[in-house]
N, C-alpha and C positions, 0 to 999 in steps of 0.2 A: 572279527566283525560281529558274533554276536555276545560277544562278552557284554553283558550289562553294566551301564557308566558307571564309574568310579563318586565316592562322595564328592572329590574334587571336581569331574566334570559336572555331576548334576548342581552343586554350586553354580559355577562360573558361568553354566545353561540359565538357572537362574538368575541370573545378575542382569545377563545379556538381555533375557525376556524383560525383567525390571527397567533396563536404561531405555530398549525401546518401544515398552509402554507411556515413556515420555513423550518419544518422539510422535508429532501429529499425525491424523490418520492420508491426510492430504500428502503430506512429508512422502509415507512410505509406499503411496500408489503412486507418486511422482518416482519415487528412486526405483522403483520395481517395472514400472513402463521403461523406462531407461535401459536398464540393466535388458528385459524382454530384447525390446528393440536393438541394442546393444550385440544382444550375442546373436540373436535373430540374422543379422547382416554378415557378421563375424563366420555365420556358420556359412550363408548362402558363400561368399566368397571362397571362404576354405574348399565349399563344393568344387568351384571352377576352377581352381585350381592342385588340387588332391590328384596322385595317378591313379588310375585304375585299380580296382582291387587283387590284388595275387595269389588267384585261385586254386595255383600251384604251390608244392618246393614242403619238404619236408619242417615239423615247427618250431626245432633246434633254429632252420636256416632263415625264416622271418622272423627266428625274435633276433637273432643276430646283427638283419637288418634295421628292426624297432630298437634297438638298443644304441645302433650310430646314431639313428633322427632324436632320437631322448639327449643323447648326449652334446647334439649339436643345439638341441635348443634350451639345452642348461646355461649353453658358452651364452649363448643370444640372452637368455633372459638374464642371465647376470652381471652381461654387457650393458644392458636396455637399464636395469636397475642401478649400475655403477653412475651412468650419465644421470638419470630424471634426481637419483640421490642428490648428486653433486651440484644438481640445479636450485635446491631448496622446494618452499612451497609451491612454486608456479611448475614447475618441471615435475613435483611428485604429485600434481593433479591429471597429467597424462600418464604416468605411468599405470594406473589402473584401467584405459583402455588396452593399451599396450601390452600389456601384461597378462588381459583376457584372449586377446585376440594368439599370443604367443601359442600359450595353452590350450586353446580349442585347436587350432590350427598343426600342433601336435598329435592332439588327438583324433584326427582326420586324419592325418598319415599312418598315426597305428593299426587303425581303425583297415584302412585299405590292405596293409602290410600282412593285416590276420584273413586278409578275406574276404572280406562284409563290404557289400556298396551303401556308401554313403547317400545315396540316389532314395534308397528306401528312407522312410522319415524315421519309421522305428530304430534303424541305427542311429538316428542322430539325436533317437530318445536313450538308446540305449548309452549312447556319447555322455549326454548330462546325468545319467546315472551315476557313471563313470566319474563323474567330476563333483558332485555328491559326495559319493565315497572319499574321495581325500580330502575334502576342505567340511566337515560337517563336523559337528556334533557327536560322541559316542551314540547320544541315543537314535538322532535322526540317523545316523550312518549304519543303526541296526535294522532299520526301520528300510533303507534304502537297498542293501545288502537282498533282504527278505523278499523283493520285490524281483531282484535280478535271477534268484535261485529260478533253475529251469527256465531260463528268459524264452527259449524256442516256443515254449507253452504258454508264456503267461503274455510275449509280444502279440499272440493270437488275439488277446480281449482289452486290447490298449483302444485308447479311441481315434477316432480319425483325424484328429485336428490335434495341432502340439499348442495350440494357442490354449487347451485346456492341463496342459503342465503346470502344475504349480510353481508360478515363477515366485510368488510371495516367500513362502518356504526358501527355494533356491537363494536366492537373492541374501534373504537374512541368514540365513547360514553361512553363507559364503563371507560374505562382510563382519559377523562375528570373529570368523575363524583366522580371518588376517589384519583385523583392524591393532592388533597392540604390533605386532610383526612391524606394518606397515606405518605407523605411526612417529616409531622412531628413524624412520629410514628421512622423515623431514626436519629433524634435526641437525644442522648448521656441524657439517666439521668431520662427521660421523656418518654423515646421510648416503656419502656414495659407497664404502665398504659395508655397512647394513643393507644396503639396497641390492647389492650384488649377491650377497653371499644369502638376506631371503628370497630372495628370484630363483635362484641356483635351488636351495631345498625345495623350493616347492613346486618346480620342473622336475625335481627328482623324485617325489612324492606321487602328484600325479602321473611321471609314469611308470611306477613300480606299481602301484593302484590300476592303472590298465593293463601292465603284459599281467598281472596276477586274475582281473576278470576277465579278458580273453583266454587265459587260460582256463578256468571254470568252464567254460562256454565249450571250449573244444574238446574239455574231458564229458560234458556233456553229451556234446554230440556224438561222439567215440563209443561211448554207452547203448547211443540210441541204432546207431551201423550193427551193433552187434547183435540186437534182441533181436528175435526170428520175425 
């Protein structure tokens, strides 16, 4: 995480910045309320239906559990992207809801499975952390990382409204890091096997990115039980 980007990523960071320096400044307040709004709902619902978090049980035995729910909505998302693929363009413009909502909704059962209620906002800041980290940039993703170190400490001076998250950041990160992925998946022929098989990685991605900062967290906290 905090290796410094490579020539090749600060490149293509570049490029990224260049194409949407293009795009109008209306464009990307439109696509960023969206995307806000978007996962804003995505999360409240995951709330209502998330279980309880499991306070208990040793963390061999809930990552064992996190590791069925990852795996089961690898099947789902590479199900979800086989069908929108096979649809062409009209069908691979829902699959980017789809596909958000898979993922966050993942991440809300990880999320309980380690422990942490979702009820607090700060976990559901520390959630988009989490989702940061796999879909970002080397350098935003160092940047994101730096922020989580000692999270118990630094959730203390977060502010009280997540409507001040930087969803602008978020948003273009996000959409950099899967637009070529995603791009081919609308291609006529080829659309539902690309579609499946990147849905698949990058349900596998994000959640080898959460049991790895949950675990940070609990070695953390493991730390802090022991100091007199």
């Amino acid at each position: 995480m905090l290796r410094p980007p490579s020539l090749v990523s600060k490149l293509a960071t570049r490029v990224q910045h260049k194409l949407n320096s293009y795009i109008p400044e209306k464009v990307h307040n439109a696509i960023t309320t969206t995307i806000k709004q978007m996962i804003r709902g995505v999360l409240f619902g995951a709330k209502l239906t998330t279980k309880k978090p499991e306070k208990h049980g040793a963390l061999f035995m809930k990552e064992a559990l996190v590791q069925e729910r990852i795996a089961f909505y690898k099947r789902a998302a590479a199900a979800e992207g086989g069908i929108t693929g096979a649809g062409g363009i009209l069908l691979g413009f829902a699959d980017f809801p789809l596909l958000l909502s898979l993922k966050l909704k993942m991440l809300y059962e990880i999320t309980a499975l380690y422990g942490y209620s979702v009820e607090d906002y700060r976990e559901r800041l520390f959630l988009l952390h989490v989702f940061q980290l796999a879909f970002s940039s080397q350098e935003q993703r160092r940047r994101v990382y730096l922020q989580m170190v000692n999270w118990e400490e630094q959730k203390k001076h977060l502010p009280e409204d997540i409507h001040q998250f930087d969803w602008r950041t978020f948003q273009q990160e996000y959409r950099d890091y899967i637009d070529i992925p995603k791009m081919a998946q609308l291609i006529p022929i080829i659309g539902a096997p690309v579609g499946a098989v990147v849905n698949y990685k990058l349900l596998q991605k994000l959640g080898n990115t959460a049991m790895n900062a949950y675990r940070m967290r609990w070695q953390e906290e493991q730390k802090t039980m022991k100091q007199p």
